[in-house]
Structure formats: structure tokens, C-alpha cells
C-alpha positions, 0 to 999 in steps of 0.5 A: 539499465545496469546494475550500478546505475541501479543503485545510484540511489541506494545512499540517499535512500537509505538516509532518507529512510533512516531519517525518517525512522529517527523523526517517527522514533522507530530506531530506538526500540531497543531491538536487537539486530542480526548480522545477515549472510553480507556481512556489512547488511545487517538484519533488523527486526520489521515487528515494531514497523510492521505493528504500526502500519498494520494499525495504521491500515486498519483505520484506512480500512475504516475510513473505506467502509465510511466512505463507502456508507456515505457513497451509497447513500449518494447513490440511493437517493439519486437514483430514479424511483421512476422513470421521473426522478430520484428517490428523494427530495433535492434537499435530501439528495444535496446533503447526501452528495455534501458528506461526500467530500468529507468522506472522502479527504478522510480517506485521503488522510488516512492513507497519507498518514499509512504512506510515510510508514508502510515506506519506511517498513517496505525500505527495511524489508528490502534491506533485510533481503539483502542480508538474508540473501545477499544479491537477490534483488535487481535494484538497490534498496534506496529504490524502494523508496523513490519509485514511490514518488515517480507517475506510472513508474510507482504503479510497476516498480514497488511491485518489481521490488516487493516480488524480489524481496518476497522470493529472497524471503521464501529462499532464505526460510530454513523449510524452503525446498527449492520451489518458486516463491509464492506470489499470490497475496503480493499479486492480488494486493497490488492489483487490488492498489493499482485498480483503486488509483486507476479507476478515479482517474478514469471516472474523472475524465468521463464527459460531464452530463447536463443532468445534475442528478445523473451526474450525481448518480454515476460519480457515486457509482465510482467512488463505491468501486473505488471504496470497495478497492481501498478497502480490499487494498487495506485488508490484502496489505496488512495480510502481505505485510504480516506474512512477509515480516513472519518470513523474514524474521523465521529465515533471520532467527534460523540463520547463522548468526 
């Protein structure tokens, strides 16, 4: 794929992220702006949106750990006590499985409300690479954007993005002494996010057992993993996001203005 049908979408994007920013009032905090090695790309501050989703993260975060109290309990109270049954009365184990559902459209809710912001922070991220060091990225910043939205593609490219804009950060820093860009963080966040979108789909498609208390049993084996993946992907994400908002604006304050 060339590298101007890369960009394509590089207008619409962008309007489509400063939209958004003007509806949640992230456009008017009165930052300051710095003009970036291009010229025509300028570097604006990440704080203000880095804040918001770090917040918004962490009451992610909370509704994993929730959730995972409530599929634990699930789990617990289907499992067998004895070779003949489970460890509490039907009646106990019904209300056990009927907070599962709440819990989890929780969590849902929560990551919905995470998603539009962490977007807009991640488009802004991606712009700022371009002003610190113009030319670094493969594709333009509309995608980091869009390949949010595409199946199987969101699950490869946000993190193609999110790799270049990383090393673009590293490069631009004023200590930066010509290593490769520290990658470790970015890699166990997204490993951390795809397991945690993957593994429901599987569970999904295992074959349904006759047995209802069985059937109860596994299903709440999975939401734990699943939980615990949330929750892993919520606390890696706020440390990549932070680390990356502290490298842009170090590499922004120590560039000429």
C-alpha cells in the first residue's frame, strides 16, 4: 500500500477527532501549543486528555474487579462440593449467575465511555508524532482513528500506529542516544487487550453442555479470565498512556520553538 493511499483518510480523520474534542470541551483549556519541526503540524498538549482517560480507566478498572467478585462467586457456588452436586442450593446459585449480566453491561459501559476519549487522546498523540518528528509514522493520523472501527484490522493496526508514535517520542527526547525505542509497556498492553477481546469470542463458540450447572460453571471460569484481562488492560493502559503523554511534552518542551 502506498504511502498516499495511506493518508486518504488523514482529513476526514482529523475532523472527526476535532469534532469530537469541541462536543466533549477538550479544545478549550486554554493550552498552549507548540509549533513542531513541521512546520504546519503543531504540538498540542496531551495532559488534559491523558487525565481524562486515566480517570476514565480507572472506573474501568473498578468495574473488572466488580465483575470479577461477582464471576467468582458464580464459579463457587456452581462447582461441585462432591462428586454430586454443587455447593449451594439452586436458588443460591440462580442469583449468583442473575448479577452476572449486570455486572458485566457494567463493564461494558465503562469501557464504551473510556473508548471515545482514549481515541481522541491516541489521534492527538499521533499528530504530535508528526510535529516532533515529522515523517516518522507509515500512515496518516486520520487512521489512528478508523482502524479502530475495521474487525481483525483493530486488533493489528492501533498497535502498528501506537509502535511508530512511540519511537517517534523516544527519538525526539533531548537524552535520546540512538537506541531502539522501548516497546515493552506498548507490547504487554496490547497483548493484555487483544486476550481480553479474543478469549470471550472463544468461549462463545464452545459447544453447549446439557448440564445447566456445568454450563454455569465454565462460563464463569471464562468471564474471570476475561476479568482479569480487563483489568490488566485498564492499569497497563493508564501506565502507556502516561508514559508516552510525559515523553511527548519532555521532547516538545526541549525542542526549538
Amino acid at each position: 500500500m502506498s504511502g498516499s493511499s495511506m493518508r486518504s483518510g488523514e482529513d476526514e480523520g482529523d475532523g472527526w477527532a476535532k469534532g469530537f474534542e469541541t462536543y466533549a470541551g477538550l479544545d478549550t483549556l486554554g493550552l498552549p501549543r507548540t509549533a513542531g519541526a513541521g512546520g504546519a503540524n503543531r504540538f498540542r498538549p496531551l495532559r488534559g486528555l491523558a487525565l481524562t482517560v486515566g480517570v476514565l480507566l480507572l472506573l474501568a478498572a473498578a468495574a473488572a474487579v466488580h465483575g470479577l467478585f461477582v464471576d467468582v462467586d458464580a464459579f463457587r457456588l456452581s462447582g461441585p462440593s462432591s462428586p454430586g452436586g454443587p455447593t449451594a442450593p439452586p436458588n443460591g446459585l440462580d442469583a449468583a449467575v442473575d448479577r452476572e449480566g449486570p455486572a458485566s453491561r457494567l463493564q461494558s459501559w465503562a469501557m464504551a465511555a473510556t473508548a471515545g476519549f482514549f481515541i481522541a487522546w491516541f489521534h492527538r498523540a499521533r499528530t504530535n508524532a508528526e510535529a516532533l518528528d515529522p515523517g516518522s509514522c507509515s500512515t496518516g493520523p486520520g487512521w489512528a482513528i478508523g482502524v479502530w472501527f475495521v474487525p481483525l484490522v483493530n486488533f493489528v493496526m492501533p498497535w502498528l500506529i501506537a509502535r511508530d508514535v512511540t519511537r517517534a517520542s523516544v527519538r525526539s527526547a533531548p537524552a535520546h542516544t540512538g537506541g531502539r525505542a522501548p516497546l515493552a509497556l506498548l507490547n504487554a498492553w496490547w497483548l493484555a487487550w487483544v486476550a481480553s477481546k479474543v478469549l470471550p469470542l472463544i468461549g462463545s463458540r464452545l459447544p453447549a453442555t446439557g448440564d445447566e450447572v456445568a454450563t454455569a460453571h465454565r462460563t464463569a471460569g471464562a468471564c474471570i479470565a476475561t476479568d482479569v484481562l480487563n483489568l490488566a488492560a485498564a492499569v497497563l493502559a493508564i501506565l502507556y498512556v502516561w508514559q508516552l503523554t510525559n515523553r511527548q511534552e519532555r521532547a516538545s518542551a526541549a525542542s526549538p520553538a
